[in-house]
Legacy VTK file of the C-alpha trace (Angstrom):
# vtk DataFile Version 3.0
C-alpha trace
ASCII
DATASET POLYDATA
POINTS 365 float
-15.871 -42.031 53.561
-15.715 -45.570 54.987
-18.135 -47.725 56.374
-17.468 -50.261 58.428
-19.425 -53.323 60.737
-18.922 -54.701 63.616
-18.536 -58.525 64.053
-20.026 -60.978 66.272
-19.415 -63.722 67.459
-21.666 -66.910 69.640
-19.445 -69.376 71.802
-21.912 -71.740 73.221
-20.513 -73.203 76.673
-21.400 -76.977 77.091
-22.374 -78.485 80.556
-22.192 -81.757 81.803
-22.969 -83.080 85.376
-22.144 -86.638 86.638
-22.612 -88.188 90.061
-19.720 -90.013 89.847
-16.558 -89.626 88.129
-12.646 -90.776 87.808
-11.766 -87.919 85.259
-8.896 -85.394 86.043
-8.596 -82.085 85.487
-6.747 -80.688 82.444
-6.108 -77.429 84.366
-5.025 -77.972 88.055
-4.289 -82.069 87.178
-6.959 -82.853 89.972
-9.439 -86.286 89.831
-12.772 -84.515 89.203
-15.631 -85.643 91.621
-19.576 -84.089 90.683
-20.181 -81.693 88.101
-17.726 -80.575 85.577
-16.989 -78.587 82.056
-16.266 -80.240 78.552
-14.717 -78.245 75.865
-13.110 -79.809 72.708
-11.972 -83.057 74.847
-11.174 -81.086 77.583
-12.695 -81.605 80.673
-12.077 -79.336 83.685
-13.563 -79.021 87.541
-16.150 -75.798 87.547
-14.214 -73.732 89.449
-10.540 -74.062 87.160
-13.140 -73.390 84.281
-14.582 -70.275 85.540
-11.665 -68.922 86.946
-9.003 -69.971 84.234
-10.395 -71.236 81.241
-13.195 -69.334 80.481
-12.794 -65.956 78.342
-12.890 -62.943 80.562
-14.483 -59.809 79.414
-11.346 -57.158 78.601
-13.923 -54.599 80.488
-15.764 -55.489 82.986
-13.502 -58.760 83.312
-16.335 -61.228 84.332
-16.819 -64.584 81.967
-17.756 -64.451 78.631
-20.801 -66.773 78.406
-23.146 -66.729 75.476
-22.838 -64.516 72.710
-19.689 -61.862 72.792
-17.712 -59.539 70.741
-14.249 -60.164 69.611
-12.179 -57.851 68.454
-8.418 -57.027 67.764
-8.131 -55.699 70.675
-10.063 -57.935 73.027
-13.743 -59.808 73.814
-16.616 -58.000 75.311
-19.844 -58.400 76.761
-22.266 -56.502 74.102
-22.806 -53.370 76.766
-19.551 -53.121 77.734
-18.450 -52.777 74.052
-20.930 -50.950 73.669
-20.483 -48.287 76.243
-16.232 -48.507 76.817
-15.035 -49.768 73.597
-17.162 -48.482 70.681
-16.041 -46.189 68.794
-18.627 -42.158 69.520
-20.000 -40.148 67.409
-18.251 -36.711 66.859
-21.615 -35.318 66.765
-23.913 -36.661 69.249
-21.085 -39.118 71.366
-23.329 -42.253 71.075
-21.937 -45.462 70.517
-21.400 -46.003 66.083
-22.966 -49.529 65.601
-22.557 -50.997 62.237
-21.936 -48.630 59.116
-20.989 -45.015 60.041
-18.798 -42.488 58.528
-15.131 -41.408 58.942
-14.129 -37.764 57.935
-11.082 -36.345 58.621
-10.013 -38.163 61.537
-13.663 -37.862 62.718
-16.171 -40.549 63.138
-20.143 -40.152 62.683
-23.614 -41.388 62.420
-24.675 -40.878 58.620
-27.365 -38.631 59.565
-25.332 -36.628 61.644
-22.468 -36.348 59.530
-24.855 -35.336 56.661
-26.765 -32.882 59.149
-23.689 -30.940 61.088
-20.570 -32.159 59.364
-21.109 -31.192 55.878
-20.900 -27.537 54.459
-23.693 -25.694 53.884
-25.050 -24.108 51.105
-25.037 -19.879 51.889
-28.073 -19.947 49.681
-30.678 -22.719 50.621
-29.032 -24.150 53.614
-29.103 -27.496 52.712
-26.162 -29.809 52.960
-23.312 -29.843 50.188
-22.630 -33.014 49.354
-19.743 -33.823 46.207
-19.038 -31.169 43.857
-19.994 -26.817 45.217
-19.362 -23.514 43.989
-17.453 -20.827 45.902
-18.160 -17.338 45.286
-15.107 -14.465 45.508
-16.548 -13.643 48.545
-16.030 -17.511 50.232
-19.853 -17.792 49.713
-20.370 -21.863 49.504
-23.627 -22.852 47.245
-24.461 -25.778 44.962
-23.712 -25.649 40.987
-27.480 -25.188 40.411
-27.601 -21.506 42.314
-25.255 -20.400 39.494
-27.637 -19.233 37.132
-30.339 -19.191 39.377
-30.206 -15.910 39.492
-26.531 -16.046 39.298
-23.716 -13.740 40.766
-23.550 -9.939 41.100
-21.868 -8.038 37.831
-20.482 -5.675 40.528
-19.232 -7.091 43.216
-18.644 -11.245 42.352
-21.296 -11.698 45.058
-23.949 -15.110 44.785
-27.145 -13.188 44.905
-30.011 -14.648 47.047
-31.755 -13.726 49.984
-29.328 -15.424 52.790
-25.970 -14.178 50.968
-27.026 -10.260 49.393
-31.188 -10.071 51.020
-32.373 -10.792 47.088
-30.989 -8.740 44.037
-32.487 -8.008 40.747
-31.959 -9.185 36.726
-31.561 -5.785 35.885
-33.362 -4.638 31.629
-29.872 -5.255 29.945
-29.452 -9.186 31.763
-26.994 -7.648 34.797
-27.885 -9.298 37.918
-27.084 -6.941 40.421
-27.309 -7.602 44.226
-29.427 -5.425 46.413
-25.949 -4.501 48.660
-24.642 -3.385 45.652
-28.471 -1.467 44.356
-28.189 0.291 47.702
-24.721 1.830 47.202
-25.623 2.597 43.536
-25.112 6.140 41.952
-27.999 7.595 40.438
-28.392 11.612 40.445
-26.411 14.360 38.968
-25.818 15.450 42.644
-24.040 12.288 43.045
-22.414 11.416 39.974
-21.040 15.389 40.444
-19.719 14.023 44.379
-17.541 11.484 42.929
-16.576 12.965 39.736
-14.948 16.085 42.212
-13.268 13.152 44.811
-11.854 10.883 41.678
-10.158 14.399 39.681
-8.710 14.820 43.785
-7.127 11.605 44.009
-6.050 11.634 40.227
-4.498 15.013 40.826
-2.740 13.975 43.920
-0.583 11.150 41.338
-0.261 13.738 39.338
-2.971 14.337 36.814
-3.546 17.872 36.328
-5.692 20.077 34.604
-8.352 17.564 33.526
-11.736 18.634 32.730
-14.545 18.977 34.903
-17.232 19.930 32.602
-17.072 16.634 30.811
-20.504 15.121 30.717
-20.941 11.775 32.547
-23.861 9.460 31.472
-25.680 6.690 33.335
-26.192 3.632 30.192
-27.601 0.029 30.536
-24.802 -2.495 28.858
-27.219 -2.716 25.752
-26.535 1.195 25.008
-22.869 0.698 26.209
-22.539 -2.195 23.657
-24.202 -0.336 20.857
-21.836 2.529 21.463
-18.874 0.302 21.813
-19.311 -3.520 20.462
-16.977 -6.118 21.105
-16.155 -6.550 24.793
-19.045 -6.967 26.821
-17.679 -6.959 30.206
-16.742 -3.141 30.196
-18.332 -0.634 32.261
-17.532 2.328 30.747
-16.351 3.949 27.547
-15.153 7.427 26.600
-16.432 9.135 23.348
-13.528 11.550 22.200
-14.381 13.963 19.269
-11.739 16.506 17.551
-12.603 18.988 15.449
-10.283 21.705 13.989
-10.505 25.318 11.500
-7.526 26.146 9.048
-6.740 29.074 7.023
-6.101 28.855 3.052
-2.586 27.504 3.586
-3.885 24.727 5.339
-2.495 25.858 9.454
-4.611 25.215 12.018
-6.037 28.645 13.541
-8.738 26.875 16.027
-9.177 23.152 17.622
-11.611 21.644 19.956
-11.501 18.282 21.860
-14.955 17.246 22.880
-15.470 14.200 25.376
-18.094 12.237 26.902
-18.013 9.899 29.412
-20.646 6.574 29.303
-20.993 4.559 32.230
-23.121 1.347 33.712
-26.234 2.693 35.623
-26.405 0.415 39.109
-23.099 0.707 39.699
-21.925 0.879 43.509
-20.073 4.206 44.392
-16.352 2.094 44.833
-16.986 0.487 41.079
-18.443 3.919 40.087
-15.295 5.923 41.160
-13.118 3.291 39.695
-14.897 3.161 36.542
-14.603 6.725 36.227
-10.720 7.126 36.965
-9.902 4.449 34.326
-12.325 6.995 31.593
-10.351 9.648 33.071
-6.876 8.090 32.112
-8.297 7.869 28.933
-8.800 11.953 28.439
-5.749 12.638 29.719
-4.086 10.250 27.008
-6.107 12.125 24.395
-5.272 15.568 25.890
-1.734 14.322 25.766
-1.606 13.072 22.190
-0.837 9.477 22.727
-2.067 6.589 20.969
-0.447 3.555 21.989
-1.468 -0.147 20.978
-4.635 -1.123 22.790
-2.438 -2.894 25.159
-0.612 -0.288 26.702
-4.063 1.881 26.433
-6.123 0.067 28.460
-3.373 -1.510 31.000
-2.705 2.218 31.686
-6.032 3.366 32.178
-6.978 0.106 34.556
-4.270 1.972 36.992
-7.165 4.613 37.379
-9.322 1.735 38.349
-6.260 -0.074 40.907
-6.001 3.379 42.090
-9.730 3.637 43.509
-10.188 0.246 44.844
-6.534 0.628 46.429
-7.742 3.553 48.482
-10.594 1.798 49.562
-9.502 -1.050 52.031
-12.569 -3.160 51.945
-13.710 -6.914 51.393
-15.424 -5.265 48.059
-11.980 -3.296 46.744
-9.489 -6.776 47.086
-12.386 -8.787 45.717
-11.487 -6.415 42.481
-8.751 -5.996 43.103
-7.894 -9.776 42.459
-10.146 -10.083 39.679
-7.567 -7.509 38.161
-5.105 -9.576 38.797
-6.208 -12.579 37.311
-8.659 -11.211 34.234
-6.733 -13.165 31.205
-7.997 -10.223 28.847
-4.723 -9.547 26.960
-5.528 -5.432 27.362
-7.500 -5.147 30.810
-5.737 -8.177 32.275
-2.468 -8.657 30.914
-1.967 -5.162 29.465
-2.534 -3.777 33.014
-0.315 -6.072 35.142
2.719 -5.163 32.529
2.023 -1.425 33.504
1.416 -2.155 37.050
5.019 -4.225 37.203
6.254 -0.546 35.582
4.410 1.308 38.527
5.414 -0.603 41.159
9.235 -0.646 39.832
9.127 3.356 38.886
6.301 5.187 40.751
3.700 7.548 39.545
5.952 10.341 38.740
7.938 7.882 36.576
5.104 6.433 34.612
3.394 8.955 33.952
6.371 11.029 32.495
6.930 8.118 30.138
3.448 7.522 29.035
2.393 11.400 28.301
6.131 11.798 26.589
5.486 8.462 24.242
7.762 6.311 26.147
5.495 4.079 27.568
6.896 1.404 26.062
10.019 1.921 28.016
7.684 0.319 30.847
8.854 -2.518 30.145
12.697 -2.556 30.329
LINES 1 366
365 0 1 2 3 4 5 6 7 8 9 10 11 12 13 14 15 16 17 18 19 20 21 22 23 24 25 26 27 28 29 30 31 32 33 34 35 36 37 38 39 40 41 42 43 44 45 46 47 48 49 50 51 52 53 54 55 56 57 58 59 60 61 62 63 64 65 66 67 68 69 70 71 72 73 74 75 76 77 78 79 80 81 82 83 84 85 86 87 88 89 90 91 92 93 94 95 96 97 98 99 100 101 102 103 104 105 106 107 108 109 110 111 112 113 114 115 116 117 118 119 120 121 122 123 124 125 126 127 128 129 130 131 132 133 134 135 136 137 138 139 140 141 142 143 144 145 146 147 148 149 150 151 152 153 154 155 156 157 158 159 160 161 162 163 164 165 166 167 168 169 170 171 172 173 174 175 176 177 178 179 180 181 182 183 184 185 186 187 188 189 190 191 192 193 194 195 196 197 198 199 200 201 202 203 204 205 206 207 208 209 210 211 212 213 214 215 216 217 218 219 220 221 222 223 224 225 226 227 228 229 230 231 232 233 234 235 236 237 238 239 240 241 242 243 244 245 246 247 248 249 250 251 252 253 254 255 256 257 258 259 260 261 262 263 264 265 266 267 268 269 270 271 272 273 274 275 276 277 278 279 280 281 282 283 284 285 286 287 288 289 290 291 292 293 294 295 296 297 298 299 300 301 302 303 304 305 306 307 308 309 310 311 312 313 314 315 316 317 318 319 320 321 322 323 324 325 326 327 328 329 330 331 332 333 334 335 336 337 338 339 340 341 342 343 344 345 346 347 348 349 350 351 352 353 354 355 356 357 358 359 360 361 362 363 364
């Protein structure tokens, strides 16, 4: 921003009148008779003065007499600088006397630079001045809306009235916006309608012969985190129990592979389906027999997840989608860009004929 002020100036004129005189003119070289003008030694007839000597308005081009305004450019009267030469507001197009405000090639009055020139916060409305937030979703708000209530665990949103019409703090600290509480999965009827369209699309890539008896329970992150503790950011989590009958030799005669699925309650149907593919990856590694580092586990499993939210072309599915892309977690973020570099490179048949076959780590060659 700069300020800036305009100058003025005062030229006072001086007048002398005489009956009688010998003088001459220092303009048109003339003896001056009656009345005449004195300036700095100078003396002049009225008429040379007016029409020669005096400064002439660059506007309006009449004689500067009194006070004026001098400029780089030329002297004005104070109106006609004021109406021809002063530089407008952007805003309202008056004249900018004094101190205003340049932005941007702009000029303004303070108050209407602060009032229509300046972002606005999305959640109060008031004016952003210095340092804002920006939400995923381009949502502009000032640093102290951040954890007041904060953003949406689901969709990256900045919950408040203007941005998501309110939200809740949800028992296990989630704040969860109400666009995202109206999309959220909460029956078995439901939870059974998206557990049949994610086994489609996951068969479709090639994932057969999962199960669809698997049990599927709604948790707040407190249960979630007692079942699983470490990584609080996860939605999910899949509980895999084996359980096998040998005869006196020691040969197995009977096996079982029991699974349950835990996921966030609240969860939109997008983030539910995605949440749910990546669990699914998960049994199908287990029905397969593979156990790779962590790494490979989860990066693998996240392709459920880029799966869902690929299908879905939405502002909510390449919100995700990026955070994906740029989660630093050396499993969920960096483990799954390694496998997606392998799926984009070799396809679904590819990858998944290395992963269930143990060469998963070929993935990256």
């Amino acid at each position: 921003m700069i300020y800036r002020e305009s100058l003025i100036k005062v030229t006072i004129l001086i007048l002398c009148s005489f009956l009688y005189s010998e003088l001459q003119c220092n303009y048109c070289n003339q003896s001056i008779k009656g009345t005449y003008f004195k300036i700095e030694s100078k003396v002049y007839h009225e008429k040379c003065y007016n029409d020669n000597i005096i400064p002439k308005c660059d506007v309006c081009k009449k004689p500067l007499d009194g006070v004026y305004i001098p400029t780089n450019q030329g002297s004005y009267h104070r109106e006609c600088y004021k109406n021809h030469v002063a530089p407008k507001c952007g805003v309202c197009k008056k004249p900018l006397d004094k101190k205003y405000v340049t932005s941007d090639g702009g000029a303004y009055h303070s108050f209407c630079y602060t009032n229509h020139i300046l972002p606005k916060c999305d959640v109060c409305r008031d004016p952003l001045e210095n340092h804002y937030n920006i939400d995923s979703w381009g949502n502009k708000y000032h640093a102290k809306h951040k954890s007041n209530p904060g953003t949406c665990s689901s969709c990256s949103r900045i919950v408040s009235k203007n941005t998501s019409s309110g939200g809740i703090t949800h028992i296990d600290n989630r704040v969860i916006c109400n666009i995202c509480l109206n999309e959220s999965i909460e029956t078995p009827l439901e939870i059974e309608q998206r557990r049949q369209n994610v086994l489609s699309i996951l068969y479709d890539q090639g994932f057969f012969n999962l199960p669809k008896n698997i049990p599927i329970i709604l948790v707040d992150r407190k249960k979630l985190m007692k079942l699983k503790p470490g990584n609080t950011n996860i939605k999910g989590l899949t509980n895999y129990e084996y359980s096998y009958k040998s005869n006196s030799s020691g040969q197995i005669i009977e096996e079982s592979k029991k699974f349950k699925i835990y996921i966030l309650d609240k969860l939109p149907r997008i983030d539910f389906d995605a949440v749910l593919a990546h669990e699914y990856l998960h049994v199908w590694l287990y029905i397969h027999n593979q156990n790779y580092k962590s790494s490979i586990t989860e990066g693998f499993c996240n392709l459920g997840s880029y799966l869902i939210y690929s299908l879905n072309n939405n502002e909510f599915s390449e919100v995700q989608l990026k955070n994906m892309q740029n989660d630093p977690d050396p499993d969920y973020g960096v483990g799954y860009r390694n496998i997606k570099k392998c799926l984009d490179k070799k396809g679904w048949n590819e990858i998944i004929k290395n992963i269930q076959s143990g060469k998963g780590y070929s993935c990256y060659f």
